[in-house]
C-alpha positions in Angstrom: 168.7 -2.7 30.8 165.5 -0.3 30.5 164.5 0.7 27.3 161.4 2.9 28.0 158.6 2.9 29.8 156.1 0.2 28.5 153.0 0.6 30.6 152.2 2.9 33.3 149.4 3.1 34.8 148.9 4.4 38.3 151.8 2.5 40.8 152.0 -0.2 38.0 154.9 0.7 36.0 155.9 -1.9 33.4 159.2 -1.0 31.6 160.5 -2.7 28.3 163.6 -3.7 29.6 165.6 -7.0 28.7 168.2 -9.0 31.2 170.8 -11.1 30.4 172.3 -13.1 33.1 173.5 -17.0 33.0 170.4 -18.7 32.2 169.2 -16.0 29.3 172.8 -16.5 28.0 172.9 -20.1 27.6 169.4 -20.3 25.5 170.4 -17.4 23.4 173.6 -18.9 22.4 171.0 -22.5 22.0 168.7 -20.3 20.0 170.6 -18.2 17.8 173.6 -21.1 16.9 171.3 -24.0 16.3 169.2 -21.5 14.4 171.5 -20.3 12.3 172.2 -23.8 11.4 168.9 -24.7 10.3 168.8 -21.4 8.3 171.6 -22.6 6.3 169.8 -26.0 6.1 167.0 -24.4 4.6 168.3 -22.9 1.8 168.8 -26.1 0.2 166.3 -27.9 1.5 163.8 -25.0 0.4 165.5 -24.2 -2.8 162.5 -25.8 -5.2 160.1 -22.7 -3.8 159.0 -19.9 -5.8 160.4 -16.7 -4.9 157.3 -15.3 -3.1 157.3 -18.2 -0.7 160.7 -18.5 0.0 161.2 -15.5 0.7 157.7 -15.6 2.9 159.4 -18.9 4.4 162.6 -17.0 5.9 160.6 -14.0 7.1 158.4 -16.3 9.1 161.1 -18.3 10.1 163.3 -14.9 11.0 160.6 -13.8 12.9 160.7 -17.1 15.2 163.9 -16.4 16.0 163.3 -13.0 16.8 160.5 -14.0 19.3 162.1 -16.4 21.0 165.0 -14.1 21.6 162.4 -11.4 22.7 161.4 -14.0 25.4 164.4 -15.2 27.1 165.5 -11.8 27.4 162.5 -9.7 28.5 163.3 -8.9 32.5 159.6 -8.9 33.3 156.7 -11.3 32.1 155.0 -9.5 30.6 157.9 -8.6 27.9 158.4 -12.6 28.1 154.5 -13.0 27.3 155.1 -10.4 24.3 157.7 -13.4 22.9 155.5 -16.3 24.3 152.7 -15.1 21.9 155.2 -14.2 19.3 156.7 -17.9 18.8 152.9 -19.2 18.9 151.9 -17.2 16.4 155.2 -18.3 14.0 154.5 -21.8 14.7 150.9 -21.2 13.2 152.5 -19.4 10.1 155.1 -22.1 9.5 153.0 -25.5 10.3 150.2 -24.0 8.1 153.6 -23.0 5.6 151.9 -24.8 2.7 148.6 -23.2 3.3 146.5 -25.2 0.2 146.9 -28.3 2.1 143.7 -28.1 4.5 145.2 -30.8 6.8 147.7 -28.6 6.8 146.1 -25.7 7.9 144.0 -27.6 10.3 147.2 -28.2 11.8 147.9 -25.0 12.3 144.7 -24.1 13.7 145.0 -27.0 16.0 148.2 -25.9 17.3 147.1 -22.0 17.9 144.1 -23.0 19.7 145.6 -25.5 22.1 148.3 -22.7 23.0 145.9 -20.2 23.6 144.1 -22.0 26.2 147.7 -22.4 28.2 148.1 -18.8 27.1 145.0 -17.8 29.3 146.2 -19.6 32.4 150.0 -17.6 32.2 147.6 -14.6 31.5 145.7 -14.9 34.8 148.9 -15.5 36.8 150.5 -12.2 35.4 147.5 -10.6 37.0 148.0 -12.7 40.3 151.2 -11.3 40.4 150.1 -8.0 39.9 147.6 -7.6 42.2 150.0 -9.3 44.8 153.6 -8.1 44.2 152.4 -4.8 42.3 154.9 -5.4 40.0 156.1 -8.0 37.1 159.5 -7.1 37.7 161.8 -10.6 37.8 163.6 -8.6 40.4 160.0 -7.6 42.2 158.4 -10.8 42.2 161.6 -12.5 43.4 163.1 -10.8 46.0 160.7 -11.4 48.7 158.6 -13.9 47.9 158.2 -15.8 51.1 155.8 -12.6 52.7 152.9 -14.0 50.1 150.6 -16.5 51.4 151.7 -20.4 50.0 147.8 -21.1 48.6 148.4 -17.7 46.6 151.9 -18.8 45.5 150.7 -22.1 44.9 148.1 -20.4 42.2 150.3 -18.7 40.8 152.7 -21.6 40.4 149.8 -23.6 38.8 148.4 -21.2 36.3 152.2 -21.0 35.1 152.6 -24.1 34.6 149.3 -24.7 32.2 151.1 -22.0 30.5 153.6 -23.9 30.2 151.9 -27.7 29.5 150.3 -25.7 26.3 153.5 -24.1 25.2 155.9 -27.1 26.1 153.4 -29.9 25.0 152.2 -31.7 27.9 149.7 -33.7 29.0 146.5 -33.0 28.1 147.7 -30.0 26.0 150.3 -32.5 23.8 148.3 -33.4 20.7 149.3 -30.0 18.6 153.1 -31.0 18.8 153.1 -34.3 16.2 150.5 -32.5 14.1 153.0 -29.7 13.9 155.0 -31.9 11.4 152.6 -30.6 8.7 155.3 -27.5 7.9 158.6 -28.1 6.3 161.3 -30.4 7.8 163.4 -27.5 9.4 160.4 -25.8 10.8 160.3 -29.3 12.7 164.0 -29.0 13.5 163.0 -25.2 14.9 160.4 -25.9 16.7 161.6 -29.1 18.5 165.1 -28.0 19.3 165.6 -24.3 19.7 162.6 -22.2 19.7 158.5 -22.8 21.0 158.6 -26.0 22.8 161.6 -24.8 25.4 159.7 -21.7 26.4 157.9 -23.3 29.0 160.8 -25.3 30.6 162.7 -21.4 30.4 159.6 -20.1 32.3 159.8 -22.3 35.2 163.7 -22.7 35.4 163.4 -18.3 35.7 160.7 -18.7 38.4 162.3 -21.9 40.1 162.1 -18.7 43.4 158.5 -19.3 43.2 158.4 -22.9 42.7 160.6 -23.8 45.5 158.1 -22.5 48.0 155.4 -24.4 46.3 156.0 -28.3 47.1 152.4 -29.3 45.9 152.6 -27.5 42.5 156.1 -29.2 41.9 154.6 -32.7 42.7 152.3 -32.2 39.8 155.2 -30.6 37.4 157.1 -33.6 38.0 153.8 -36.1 37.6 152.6 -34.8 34.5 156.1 -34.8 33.0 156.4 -38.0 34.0 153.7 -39.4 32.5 153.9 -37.5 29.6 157.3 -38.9 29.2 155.9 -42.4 29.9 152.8 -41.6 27.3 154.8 -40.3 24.6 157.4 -43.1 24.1 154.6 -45.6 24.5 153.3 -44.3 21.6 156.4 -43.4 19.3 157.1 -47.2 19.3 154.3 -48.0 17.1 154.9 -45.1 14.7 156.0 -45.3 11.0 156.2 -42.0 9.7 160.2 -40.9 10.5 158.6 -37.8 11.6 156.1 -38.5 13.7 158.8 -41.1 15.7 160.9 -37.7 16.3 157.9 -35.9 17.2 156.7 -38.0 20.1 159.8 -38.4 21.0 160.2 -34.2 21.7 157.1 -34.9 23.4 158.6 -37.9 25.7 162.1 -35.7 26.1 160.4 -32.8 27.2 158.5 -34.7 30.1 161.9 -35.5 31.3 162.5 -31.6 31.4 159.7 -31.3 33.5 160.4 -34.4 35.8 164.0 -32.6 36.1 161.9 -29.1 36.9 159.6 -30.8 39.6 162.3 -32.9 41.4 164.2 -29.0 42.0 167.0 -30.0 39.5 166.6 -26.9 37.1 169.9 -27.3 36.6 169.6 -30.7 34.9 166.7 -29.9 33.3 167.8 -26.7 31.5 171.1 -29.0 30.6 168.4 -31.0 28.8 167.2 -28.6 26.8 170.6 -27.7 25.6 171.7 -31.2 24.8 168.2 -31.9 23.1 168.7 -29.0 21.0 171.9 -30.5 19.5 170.6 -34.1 19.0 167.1 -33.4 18.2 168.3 -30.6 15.4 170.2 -33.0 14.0 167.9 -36.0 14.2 165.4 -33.7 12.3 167.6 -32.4 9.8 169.4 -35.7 9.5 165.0 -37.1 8.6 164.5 -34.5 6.1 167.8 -35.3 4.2 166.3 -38.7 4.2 163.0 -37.1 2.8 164.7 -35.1 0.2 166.8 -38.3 -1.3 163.6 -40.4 -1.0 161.6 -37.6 -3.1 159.4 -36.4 -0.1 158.7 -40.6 1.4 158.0 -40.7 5.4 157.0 -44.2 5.3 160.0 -45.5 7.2 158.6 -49.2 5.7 159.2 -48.4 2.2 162.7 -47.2 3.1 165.9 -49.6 4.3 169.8 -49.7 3.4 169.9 -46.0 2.9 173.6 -45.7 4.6 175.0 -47.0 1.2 173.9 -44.1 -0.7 174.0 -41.5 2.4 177.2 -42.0 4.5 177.2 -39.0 6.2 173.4 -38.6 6.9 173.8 -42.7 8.0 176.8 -41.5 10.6 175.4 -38.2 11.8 171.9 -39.5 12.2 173.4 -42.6 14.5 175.0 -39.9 16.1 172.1 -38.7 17.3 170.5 -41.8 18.0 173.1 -42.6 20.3 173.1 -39.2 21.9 169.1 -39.4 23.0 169.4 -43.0 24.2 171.6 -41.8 26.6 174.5 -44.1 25.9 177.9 -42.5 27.2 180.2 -40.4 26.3 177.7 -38.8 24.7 176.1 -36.0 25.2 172.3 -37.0 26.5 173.5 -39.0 28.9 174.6 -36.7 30.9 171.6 -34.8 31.2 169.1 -37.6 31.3 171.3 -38.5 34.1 171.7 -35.5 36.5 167.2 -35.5 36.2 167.5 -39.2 36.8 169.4 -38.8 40.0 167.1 -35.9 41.4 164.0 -38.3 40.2 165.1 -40.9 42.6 166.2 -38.8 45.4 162.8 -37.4 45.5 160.7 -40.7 45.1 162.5 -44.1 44.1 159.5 -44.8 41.8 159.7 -41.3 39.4 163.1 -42.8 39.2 162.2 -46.0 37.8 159.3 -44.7 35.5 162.3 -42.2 34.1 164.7 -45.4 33.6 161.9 -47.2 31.7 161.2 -44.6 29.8 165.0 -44.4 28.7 165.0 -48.1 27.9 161.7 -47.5 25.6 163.5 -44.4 24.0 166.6 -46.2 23.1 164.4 -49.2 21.6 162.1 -46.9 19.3 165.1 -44.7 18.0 167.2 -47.8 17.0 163.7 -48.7 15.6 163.8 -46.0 13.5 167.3 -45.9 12.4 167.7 -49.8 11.4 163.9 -49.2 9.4 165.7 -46.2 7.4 169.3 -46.9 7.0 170.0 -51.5 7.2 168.5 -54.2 6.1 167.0 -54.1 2.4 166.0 -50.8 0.4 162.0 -51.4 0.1 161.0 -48.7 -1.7 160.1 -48.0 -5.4 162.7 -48.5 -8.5 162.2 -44.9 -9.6 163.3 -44.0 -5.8 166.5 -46.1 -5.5 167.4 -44.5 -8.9 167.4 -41.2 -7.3 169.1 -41.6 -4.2 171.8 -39.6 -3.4 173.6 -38.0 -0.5 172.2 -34.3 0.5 174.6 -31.4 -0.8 176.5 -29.6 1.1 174.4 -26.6 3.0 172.6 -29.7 4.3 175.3 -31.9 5.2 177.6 -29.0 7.3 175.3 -28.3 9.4 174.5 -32.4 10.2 178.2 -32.9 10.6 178.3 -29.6 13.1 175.4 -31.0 15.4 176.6 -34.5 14.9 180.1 -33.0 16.9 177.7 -30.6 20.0 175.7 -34.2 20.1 178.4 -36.1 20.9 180.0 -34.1 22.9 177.8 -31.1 24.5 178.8 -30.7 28.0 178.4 -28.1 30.5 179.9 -26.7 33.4 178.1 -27.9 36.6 177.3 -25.1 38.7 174.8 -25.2 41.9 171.6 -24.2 40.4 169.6 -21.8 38.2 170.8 -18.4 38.3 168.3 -16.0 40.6 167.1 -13.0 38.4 
């Protein structure tokens, strides 16, 4: 659907026009329903701010939405770029939310800067594409793509995906991601699950034309998300901060995406994002209803035998423990499975790197949840005094994601929709 004319100038004409098919359909419905979730999370969890900044808090976090929604439905990339640089520059407004804190803002900073040099690499491509397709179109620059040289493809393959390794946290573009904890608990939630970090797994599902004619460029999608997989769960073994476990584990879970993307199962990979947007949502909300009960404590060591004062944060937050292990029936099994399979049918060995990487997953997220809710309450007297289960606007939506975690399924279908 054409709104107007965007940019014309000479045979380039670039219209402001949106498309809706299968794909942009599923991550709206991922978007705006697991958004609207942690909206309603956030007015209790934010309820202690002054008016100014709450209302500042749910502008910003509006505006997320808004971007994100601007992205997956532009029809051309260069409306998509409009809501690529719209969700980076809402993740620097909400991780620097609390803008006194200079860690905090550093944060921020860290997080702009580290998208904007994946930002320049999509940049360049959009102009490959111009000056080789004339156009920006989806429809253009996939209807005939074969008639383009492969070494020209392959660039433009490439510089989209360091777009995407800034945007979608990869390696070496990764380290912005568990610094982004710094903002509010369902900025976290946002972030990980249905806005930012999922652009770049969008990007490359919607060109999966181009990347099909470039075998070299998805070797090295389904390397680095490999290794970042590998990397990142490594790493969230040996963390105690509840949010920095979840953090790395985004990190770990969006590697497999990208495995899924370079083994040609986009299918798989964009199931993924849709179960990880259930259990991840939840697994963040379900940490900062810990953090509220334990008066703003991360320390998962000064923690323990929360489940007798939090049933239903205990039960959801297993939930979704169980749900990113990738223990059936539930729902991340599934998903981790269908990328597993196209791993192993394209090399035996990103198979068994992915299977590790499962195992390690399961271990540090059982980690996490026998730390925070069994064994002995370690924390201070003044804190077990206080402990309490979250009201209600917080516990809904837990109890809502705890039900898509457990059983989020979709339809399988052949492959990625063609624009």
């Amino acid at each position: 659907m054409t709104l107007f004319d965007f940019i014309t100038v000479g045979k380039l004409s670039i219209p402001f026009a949106f498309q809706v098919d299968q794909l942009s359909t599923l991550f709206l419905l991922i978007i705006t329903g697991v958004g609207f979730l942690i909206h309603l999370y956030s007015t209790s969890y934010m309820h202690e701010e002054e008016a100014p900044h709450f209302a500042r808090y749910f502008s910003y976090l509006n505006l997320f939405v808004f971007s994100m929604l601007l992205l997956v439905l532009g029809a051309n990339f260069i409306i998509l770029f409009i809501g690529w640089e719209g969700v980076g520059l809402c993740s620097y407004l909400l991780i620097g939310y609390w803008f006194k804190n200079l860690e905090y803002g550093n944060a921020a900073k860290k997080a702009f800067v580290m998208n904007r040099i994946g930002d320049l690499g999509f940049l360049i491509a959009i102009f490959l594409m111009i000056r080789q397709f004339g156009s920006v179109n989806f429809s253009d620059v996939f209807a005939n793509p074969g008639t383009v040289k492969v070494g020209t493809l392959t660039a433009i393959t490439m510089l989209l995906f360091v777009g995407a390794t800034g945007k979608s946290a990869q390696i070496p573009l990764y380290t912005w991601l568990p610094d982004a904890m710094a903002g509010p608990t369902p900025v976290s939630a946002l972030i990980h699950a249905a806005t930012m970090v999922t652009a770049g797994i969008y990007m490359i599902a919607r060109s999966h034309v181009l990347y099909d004619l470039t075998p070299v460029t998805q070797s090295v999608v389904a390397v680095i998300g490999l290794l970042t997989a590998l990397l990142a769960a490594t790493i969230a073994l040996k963390q105690n901060d509840i949010k920095k476990v979840l953090a790395y584990s985004t990190v770990s879970q969006l590697g497999y995406m990208f495995l899924g993307l370079g083994c040609g199962a986009y299918t798989g990979a964009v199931f993924h994002v849709m179960t990880h947007a259930f259990f991840k949502a939840l697994l963040f909300l379900g940490a900062g209803s810990v953090i509220h009960a334990m008066g703003g404590e991360q320390d998962m060591r000064r923690m323990g035998a929360l489940r007798k004062w939090m049933p239903i944060t205990n039960a959801t937050f297993l939930i979704g423990c169980i749900a990113i292990a990738g223990i059936p029936p539930f729902s991340g099994f599934f998903s981790k499975d269908e990328i597993l399979a196209a791993a192993y049918a394209k090399n035996p060995v990103f198979y068994g790197v992915g299977l590790f990487t499962a195992l390690l997953t399961a271990f540090y997220m059982f980690r996490l949840y026998a730390t925070t809710f069994a064994g002995q309450f370690r924390g201070t007297h003044d804190q077990e005094h206080h402990l309490h289960e979250s009201p209600s606007a917080i516990t809904i939506p837990l109890i809502v994601l705890a039900i898509l975690a457990a059983g989020g399924r979709l339809p399988r279908y052949s492959r990625v929709p063609r624009a």
